[in-house]
py3Dmol code that shows the C-alpha trace and the ligand (Angstrom):
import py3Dmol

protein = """\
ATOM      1  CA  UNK A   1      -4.946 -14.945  14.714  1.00  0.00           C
ATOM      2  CA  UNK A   2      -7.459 -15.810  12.495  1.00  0.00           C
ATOM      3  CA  UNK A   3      -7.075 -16.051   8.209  1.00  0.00           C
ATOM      4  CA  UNK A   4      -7.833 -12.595   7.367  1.00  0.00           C
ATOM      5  CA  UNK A   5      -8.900 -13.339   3.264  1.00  0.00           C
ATOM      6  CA  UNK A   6     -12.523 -13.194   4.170  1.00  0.00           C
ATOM      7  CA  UNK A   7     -12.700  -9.554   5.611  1.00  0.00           C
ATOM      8  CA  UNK A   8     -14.769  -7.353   3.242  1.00  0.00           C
ATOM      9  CA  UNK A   9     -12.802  -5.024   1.228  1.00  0.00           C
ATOM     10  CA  UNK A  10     -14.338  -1.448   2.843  1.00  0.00           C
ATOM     11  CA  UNK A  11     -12.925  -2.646   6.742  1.00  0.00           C
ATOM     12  CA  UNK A  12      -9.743  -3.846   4.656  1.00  0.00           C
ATOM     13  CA  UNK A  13      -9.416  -0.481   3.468  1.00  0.00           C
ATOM     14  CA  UNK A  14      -9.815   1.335   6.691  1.00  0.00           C
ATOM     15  CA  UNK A  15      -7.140  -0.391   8.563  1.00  0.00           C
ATOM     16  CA  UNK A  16      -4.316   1.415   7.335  1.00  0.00           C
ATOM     17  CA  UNK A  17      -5.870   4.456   8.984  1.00  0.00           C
ATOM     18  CA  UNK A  18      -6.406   2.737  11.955  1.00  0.00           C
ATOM     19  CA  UNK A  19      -2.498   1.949  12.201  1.00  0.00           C
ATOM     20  CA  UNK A  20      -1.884   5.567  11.389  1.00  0.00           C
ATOM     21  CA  UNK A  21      -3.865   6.786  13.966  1.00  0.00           C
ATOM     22  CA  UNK A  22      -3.143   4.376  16.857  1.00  0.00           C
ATOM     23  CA  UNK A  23       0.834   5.161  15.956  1.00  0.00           C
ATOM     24  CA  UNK A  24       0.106   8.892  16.505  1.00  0.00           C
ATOM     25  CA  UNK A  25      -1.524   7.917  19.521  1.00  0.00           C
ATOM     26  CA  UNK A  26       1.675   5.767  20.616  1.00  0.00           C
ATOM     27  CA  UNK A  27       3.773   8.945  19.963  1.00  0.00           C
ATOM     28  CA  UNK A  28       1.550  10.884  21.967  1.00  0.00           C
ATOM     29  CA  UNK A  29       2.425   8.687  24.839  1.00  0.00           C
ATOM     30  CA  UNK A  30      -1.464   7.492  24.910  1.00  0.00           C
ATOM     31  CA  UNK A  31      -1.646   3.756  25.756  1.00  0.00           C
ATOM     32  CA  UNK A  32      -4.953   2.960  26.626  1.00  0.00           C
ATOM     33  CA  UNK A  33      -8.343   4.547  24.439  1.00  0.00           C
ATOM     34  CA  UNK A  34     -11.507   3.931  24.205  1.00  0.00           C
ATOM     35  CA  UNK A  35     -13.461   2.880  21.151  1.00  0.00           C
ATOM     36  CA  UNK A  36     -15.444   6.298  21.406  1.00  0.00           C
ATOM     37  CA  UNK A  37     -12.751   8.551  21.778  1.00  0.00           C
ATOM     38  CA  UNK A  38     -10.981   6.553  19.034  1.00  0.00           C
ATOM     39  CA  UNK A  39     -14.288   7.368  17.219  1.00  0.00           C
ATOM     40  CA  UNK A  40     -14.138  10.800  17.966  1.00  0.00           C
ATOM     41  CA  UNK A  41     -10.554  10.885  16.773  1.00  0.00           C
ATOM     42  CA  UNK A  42     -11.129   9.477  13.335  1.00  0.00           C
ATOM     43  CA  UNK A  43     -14.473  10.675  12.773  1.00  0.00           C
ATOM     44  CA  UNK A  44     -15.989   6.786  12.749  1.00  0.00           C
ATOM     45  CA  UNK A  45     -19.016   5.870  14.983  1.00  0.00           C
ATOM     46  CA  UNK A  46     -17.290   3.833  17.903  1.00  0.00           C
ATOM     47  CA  UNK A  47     -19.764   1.155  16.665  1.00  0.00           C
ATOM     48  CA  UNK A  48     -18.133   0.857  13.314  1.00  0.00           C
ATOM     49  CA  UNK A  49     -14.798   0.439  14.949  1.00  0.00           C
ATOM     50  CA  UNK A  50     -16.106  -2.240  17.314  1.00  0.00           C
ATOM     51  CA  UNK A  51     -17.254  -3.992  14.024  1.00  0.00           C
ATOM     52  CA  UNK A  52     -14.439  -3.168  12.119  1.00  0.00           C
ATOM     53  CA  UNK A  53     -12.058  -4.617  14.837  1.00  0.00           C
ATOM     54  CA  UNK A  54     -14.586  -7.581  15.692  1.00  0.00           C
ATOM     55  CA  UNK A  55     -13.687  -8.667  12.202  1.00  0.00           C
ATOM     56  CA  UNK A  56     -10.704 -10.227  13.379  1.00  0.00           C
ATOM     57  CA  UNK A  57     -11.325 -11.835  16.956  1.00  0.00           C
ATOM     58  CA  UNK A  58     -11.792  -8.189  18.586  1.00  0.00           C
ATOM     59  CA  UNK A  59      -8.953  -7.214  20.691  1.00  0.00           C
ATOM     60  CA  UNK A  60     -10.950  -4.675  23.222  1.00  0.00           C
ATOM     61  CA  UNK A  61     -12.074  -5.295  27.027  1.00  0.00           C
ATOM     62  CA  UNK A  62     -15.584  -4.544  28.101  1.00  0.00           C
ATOM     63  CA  UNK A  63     -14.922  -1.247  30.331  1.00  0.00           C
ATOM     64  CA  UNK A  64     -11.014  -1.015  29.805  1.00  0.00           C
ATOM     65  CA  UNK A  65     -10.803  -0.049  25.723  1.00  0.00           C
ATOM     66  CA  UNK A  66      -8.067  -0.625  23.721  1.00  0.00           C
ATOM     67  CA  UNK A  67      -4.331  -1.183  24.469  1.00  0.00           C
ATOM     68  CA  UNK A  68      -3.387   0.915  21.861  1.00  0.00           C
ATOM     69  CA  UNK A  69       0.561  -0.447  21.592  1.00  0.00           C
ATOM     70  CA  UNK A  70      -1.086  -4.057  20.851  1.00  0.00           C
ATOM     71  CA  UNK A  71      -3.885  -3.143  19.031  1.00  0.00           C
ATOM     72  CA  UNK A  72      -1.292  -0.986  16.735  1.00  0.00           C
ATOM     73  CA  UNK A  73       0.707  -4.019  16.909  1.00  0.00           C
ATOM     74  CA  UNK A  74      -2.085  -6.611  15.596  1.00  0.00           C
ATOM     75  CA  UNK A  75      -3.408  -4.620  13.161  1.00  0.00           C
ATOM     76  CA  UNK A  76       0.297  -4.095  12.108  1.00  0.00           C
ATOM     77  CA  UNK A  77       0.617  -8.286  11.836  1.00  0.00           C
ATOM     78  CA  UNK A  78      -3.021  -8.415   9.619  1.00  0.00           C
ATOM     79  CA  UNK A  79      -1.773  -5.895   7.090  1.00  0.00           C
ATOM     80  CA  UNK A  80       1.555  -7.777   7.213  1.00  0.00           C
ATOM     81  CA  UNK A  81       4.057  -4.527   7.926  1.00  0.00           C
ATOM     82  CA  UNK A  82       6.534  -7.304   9.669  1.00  0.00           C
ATOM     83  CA  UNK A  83       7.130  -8.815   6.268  1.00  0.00           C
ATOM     84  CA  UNK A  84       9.666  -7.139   4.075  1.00  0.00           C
ATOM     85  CA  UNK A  85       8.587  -8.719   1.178  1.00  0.00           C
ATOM     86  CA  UNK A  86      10.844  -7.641  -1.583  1.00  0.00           C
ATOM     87  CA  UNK A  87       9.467  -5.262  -4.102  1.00  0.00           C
ATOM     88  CA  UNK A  88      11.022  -4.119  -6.776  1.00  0.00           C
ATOM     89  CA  UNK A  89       9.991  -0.498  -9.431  1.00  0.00           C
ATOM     90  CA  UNK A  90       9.666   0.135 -13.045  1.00  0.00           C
ATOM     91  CA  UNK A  91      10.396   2.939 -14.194  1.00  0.00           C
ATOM     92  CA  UNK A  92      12.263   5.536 -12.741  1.00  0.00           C
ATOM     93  CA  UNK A  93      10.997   8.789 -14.106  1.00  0.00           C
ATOM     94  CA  UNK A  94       9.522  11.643 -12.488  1.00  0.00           C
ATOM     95  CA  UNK A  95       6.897   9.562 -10.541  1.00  0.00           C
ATOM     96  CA  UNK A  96       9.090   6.921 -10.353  1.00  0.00           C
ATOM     97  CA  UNK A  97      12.035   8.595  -8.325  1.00  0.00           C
ATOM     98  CA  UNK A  98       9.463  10.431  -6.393  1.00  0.00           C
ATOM     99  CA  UNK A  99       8.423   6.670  -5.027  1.00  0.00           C
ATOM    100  CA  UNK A 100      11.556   5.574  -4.708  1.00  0.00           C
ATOM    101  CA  UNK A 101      12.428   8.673  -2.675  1.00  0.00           C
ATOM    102  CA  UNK A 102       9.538   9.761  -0.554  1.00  0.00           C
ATOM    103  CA  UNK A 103       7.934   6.351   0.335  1.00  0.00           C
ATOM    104  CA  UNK A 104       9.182   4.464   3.130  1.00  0.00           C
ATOM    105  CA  UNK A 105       8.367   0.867   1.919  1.00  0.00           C
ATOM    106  CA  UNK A 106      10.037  -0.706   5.023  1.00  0.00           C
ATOM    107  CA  UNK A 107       7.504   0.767   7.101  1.00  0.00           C
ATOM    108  CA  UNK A 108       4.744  -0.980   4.716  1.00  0.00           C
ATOM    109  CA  UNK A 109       5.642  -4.464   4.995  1.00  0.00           C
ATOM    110  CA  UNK A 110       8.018  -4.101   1.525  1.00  0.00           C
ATOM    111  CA  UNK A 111      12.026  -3.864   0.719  1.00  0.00           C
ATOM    112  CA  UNK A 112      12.559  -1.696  -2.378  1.00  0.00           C
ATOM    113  CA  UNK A 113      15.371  -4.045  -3.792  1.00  0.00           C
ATOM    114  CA  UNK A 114      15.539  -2.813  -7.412  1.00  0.00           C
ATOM    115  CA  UNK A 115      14.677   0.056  -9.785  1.00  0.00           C
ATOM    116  CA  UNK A 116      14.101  -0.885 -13.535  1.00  0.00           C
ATOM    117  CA  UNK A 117      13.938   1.461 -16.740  1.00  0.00           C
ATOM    118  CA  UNK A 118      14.101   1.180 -20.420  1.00  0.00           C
ATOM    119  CA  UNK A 119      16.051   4.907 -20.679  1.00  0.00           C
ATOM    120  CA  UNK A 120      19.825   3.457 -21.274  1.00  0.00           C
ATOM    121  CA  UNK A 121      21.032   7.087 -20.517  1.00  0.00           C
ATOM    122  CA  UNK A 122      19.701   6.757 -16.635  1.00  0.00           C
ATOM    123  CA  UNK A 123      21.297   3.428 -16.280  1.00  0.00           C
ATOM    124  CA  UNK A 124      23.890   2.918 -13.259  1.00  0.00           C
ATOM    125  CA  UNK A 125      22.458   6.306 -11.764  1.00  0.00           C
ATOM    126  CA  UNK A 126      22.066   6.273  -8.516  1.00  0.00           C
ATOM    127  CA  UNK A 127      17.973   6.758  -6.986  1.00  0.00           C
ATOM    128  CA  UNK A 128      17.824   6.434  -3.161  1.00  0.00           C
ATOM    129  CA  UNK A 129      19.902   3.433  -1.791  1.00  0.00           C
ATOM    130  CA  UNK A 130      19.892   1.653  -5.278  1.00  0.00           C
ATOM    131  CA  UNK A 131      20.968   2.215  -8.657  1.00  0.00           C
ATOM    132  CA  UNK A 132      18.609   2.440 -11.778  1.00  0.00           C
ATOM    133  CA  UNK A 133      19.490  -1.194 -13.962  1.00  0.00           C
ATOM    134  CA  UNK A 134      18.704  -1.868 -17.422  1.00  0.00           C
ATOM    135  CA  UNK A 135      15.151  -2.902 -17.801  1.00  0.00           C
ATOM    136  CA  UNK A 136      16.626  -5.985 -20.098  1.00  0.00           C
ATOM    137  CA  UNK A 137      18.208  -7.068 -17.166  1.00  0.00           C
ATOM    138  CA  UNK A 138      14.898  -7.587 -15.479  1.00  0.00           C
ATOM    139  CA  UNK A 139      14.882 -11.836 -15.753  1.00  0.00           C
ATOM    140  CA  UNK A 140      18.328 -12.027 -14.462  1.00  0.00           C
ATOM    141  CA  UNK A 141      17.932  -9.891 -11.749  1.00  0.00           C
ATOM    142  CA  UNK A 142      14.184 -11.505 -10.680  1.00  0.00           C
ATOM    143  CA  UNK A 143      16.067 -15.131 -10.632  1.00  0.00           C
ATOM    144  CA  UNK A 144      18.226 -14.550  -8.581  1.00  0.00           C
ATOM    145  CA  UNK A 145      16.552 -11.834  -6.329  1.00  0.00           C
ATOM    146  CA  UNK A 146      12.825 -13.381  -6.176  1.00  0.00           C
ATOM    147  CA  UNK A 147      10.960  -9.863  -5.713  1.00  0.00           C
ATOM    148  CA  UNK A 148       7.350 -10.726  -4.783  1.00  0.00           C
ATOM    149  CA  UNK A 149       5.635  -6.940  -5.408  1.00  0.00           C
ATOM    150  CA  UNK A 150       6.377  -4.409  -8.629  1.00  0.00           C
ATOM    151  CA  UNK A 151       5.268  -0.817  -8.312  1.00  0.00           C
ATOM    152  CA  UNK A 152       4.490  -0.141 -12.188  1.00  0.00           C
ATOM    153  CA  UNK A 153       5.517   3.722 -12.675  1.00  0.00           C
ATOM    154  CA  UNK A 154       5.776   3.364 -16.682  1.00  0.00           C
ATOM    155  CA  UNK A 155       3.444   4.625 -19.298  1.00  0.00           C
ATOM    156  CA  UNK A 156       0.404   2.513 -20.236  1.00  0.00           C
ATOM    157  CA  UNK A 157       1.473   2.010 -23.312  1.00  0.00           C
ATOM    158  CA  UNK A 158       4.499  -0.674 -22.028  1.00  0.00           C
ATOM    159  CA  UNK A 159       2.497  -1.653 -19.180  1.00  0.00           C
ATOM    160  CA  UNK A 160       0.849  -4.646 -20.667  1.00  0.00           C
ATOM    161  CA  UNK A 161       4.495  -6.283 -21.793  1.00  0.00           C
ATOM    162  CA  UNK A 162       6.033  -5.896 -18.561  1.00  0.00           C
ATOM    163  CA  UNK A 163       3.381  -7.152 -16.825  1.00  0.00           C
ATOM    164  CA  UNK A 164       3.410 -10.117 -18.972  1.00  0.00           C
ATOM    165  CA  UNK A 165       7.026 -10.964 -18.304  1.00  0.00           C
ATOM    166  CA  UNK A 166       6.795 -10.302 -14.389  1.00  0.00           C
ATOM    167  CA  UNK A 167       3.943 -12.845 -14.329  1.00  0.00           C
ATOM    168  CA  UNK A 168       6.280 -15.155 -16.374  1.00  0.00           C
ATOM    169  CA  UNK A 169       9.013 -14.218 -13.744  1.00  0.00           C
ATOM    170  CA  UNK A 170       5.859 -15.495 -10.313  1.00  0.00           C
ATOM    171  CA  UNK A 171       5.450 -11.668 -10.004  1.00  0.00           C
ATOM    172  CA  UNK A 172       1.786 -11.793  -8.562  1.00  0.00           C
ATOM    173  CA  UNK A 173       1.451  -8.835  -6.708  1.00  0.00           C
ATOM    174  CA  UNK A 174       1.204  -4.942  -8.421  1.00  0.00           C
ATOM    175  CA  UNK A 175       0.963  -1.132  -7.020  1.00  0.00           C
ATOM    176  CA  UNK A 176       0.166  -0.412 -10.254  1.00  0.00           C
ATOM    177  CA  UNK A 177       0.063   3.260 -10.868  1.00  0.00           C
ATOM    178  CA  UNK A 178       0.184   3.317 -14.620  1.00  0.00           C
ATOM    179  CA  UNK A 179      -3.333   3.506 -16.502  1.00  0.00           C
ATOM    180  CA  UNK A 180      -3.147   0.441 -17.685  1.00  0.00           C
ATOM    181  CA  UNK A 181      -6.200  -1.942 -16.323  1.00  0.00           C
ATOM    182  CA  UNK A 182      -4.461  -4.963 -15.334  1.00  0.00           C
ATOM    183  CA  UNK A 183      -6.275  -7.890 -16.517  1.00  0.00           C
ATOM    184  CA  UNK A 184      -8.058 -10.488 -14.018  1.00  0.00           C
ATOM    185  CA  UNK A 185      -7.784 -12.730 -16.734  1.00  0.00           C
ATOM    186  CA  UNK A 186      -4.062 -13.636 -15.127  1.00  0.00           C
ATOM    187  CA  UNK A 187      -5.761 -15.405 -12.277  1.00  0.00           C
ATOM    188  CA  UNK A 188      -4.345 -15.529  -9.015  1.00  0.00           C
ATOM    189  CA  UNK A 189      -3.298 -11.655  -8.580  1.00  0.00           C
ATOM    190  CA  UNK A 190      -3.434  -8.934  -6.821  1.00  0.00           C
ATOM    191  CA  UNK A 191      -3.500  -5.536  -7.676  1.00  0.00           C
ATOM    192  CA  UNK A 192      -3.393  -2.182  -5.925  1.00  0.00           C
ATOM    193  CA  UNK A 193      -4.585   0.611  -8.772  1.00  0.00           C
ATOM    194  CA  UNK A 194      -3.400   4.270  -7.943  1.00  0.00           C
ATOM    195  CA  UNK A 195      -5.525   7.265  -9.698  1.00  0.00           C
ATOM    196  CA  UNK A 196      -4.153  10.325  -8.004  1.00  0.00           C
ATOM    197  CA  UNK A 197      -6.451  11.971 -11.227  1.00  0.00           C
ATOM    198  CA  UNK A 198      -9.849  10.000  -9.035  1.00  0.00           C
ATOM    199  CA  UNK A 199      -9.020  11.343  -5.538  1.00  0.00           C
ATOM    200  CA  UNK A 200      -8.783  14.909  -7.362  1.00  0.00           C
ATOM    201  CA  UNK A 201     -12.278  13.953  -8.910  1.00  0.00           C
ATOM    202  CA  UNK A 202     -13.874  13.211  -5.898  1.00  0.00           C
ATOM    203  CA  UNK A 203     -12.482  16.489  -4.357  1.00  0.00           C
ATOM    204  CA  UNK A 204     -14.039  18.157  -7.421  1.00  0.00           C
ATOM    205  CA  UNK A 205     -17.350  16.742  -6.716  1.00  0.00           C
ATOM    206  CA  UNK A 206     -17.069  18.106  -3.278  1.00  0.00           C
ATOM    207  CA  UNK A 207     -15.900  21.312  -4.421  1.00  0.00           C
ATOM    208  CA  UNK A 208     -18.966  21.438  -6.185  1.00  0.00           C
ATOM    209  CA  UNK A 209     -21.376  20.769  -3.885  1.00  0.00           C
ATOM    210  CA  UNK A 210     -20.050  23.384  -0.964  1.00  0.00           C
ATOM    211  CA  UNK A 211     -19.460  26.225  -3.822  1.00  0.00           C
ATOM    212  CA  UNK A 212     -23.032  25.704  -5.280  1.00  0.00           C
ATOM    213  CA  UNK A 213     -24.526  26.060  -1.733  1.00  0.00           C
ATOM    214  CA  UNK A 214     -23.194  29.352  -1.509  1.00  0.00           C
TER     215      UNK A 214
END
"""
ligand_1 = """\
44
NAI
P 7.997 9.737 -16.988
O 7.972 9.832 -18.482
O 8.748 10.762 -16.225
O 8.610 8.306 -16.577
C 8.291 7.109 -17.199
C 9.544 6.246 -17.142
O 9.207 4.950 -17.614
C 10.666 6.788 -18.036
O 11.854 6.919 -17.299
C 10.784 5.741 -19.130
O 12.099 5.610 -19.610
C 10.306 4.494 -18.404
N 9.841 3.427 -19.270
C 9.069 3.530 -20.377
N 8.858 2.313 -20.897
C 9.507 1.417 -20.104
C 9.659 0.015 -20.125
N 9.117 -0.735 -21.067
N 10.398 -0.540 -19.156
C 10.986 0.205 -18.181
N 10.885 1.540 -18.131
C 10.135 2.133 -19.066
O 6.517 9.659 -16.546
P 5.945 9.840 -15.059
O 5.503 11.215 -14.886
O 6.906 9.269 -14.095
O 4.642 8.934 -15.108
C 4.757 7.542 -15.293
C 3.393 6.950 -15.615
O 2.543 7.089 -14.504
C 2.698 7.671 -16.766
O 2.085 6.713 -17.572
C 1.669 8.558 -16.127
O 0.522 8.703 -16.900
C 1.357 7.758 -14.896
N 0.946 8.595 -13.761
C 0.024 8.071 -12.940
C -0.398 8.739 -11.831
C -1.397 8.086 -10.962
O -1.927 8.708 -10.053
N -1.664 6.831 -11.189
C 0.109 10.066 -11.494
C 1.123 10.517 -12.397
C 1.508 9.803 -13.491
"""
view = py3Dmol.view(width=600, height=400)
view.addModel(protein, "pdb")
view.setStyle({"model": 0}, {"cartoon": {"style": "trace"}})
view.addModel(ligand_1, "xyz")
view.setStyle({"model": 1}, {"stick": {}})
view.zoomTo()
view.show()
């Protein structure tokens, strides 16, 4: 397979979907599609697919489609849902706990290993499969555990310290849905910035424009 760090960041951020769809597909007992009807199915013309999927060596036949179970399973490898790279969360309020509860990491390439917060009175309670631990037990627990990912559920204001130390504890990867803009000034890292508040915005603007039609 080729290195995938040159694909451009709009294809990058389409291939979830494509995963989600071809696994629908697979449950639908579908094995074989077409890159129009795959078009047709996620509202993409089938030549941005073939684009999209050329990107990374192609993995249609001229006349035959896609196998869907290996395309799933390809695009699976790229986006690197094989891994279980160990992630671990800070803070374990109400967003927190609803992370920690409703998202299947496992599925998305990451182990939720630990659950961090700074609220002494939550400590030792229980949140899923773990427990919530002291977030002054962070370096201890990073040593010996070596998470890779941290999903930042605090408030800004006590972003930019715990960010600091998880950098000094090789913590280079972030879902980072506090509102703190993590700075590119650390280098080599990468970060994955949630607004929940934009994706209502851009709702808003459509909102706008099909109620001012009318
Ligand atoms: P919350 O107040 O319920 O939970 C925050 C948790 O962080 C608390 O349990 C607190 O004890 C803990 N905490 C604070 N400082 C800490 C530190 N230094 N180390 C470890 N734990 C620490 O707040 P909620 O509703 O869970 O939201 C969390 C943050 O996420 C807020 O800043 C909020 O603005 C933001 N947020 C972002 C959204 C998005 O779409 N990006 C959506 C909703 C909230």
């Amino acid at each position: 397979m080729p290195k995938n760090s040159n694909i451009s960041n709009p294809v990058i951020r389409r291939l979830p979907r494509y995963y989600r769809f071809l696994g629908e597909l697979a449950k639908q007992g579908i094995s074989k599609i077409s890159s129009r009807e795959l078009s047709e199915k996620m509202k993409l013309t089938a030549s941005q697919i073939r684009q999209d999927l050329n990107c990374f060596g192609g993995f249609g036949q001229q006349g035959y489609g896609y196998n869907v179970a290996e395309l799933r399973c390809e695009i699976g490898k790229i986006l690197g849902v094989d891994k279980g790279r160990k992630a671990i969360l800070i803070g374990a309020g109400n967003l927190g706990t609803a992370l920690a509860m409703h998202i299947n990491f496992e599925k998305s390439g990451c182990k939720l290993v630990g659950i961090f917060d700074s609220n002494k009175s939550i400590e030792n309670n229980p949140l899923g499969d773990l427990t919530i631990t002291d977030i002054s037990k962070l370096e201890e627990f990073c040593k010996k555990h070596n998470p890779e990912i941290a999903v930042l559920c605090i408030p800004k204001s006590a972003t930019k310290d715990i960010v600091d130390r998880l950098i000094a504890l090789n913590i280079r990867c972030f879902w980072n849905f506090s509102h703190y803009d993590i700075n590119i000034d650390y280098g080599n890292i990468i970060v994955e910035n949630v607004h929940l508040g934009d994706s209502l915005l851009t709702l808003s603007y459509g909102v706008n424009n099909l109620l001012s039609e009318e």
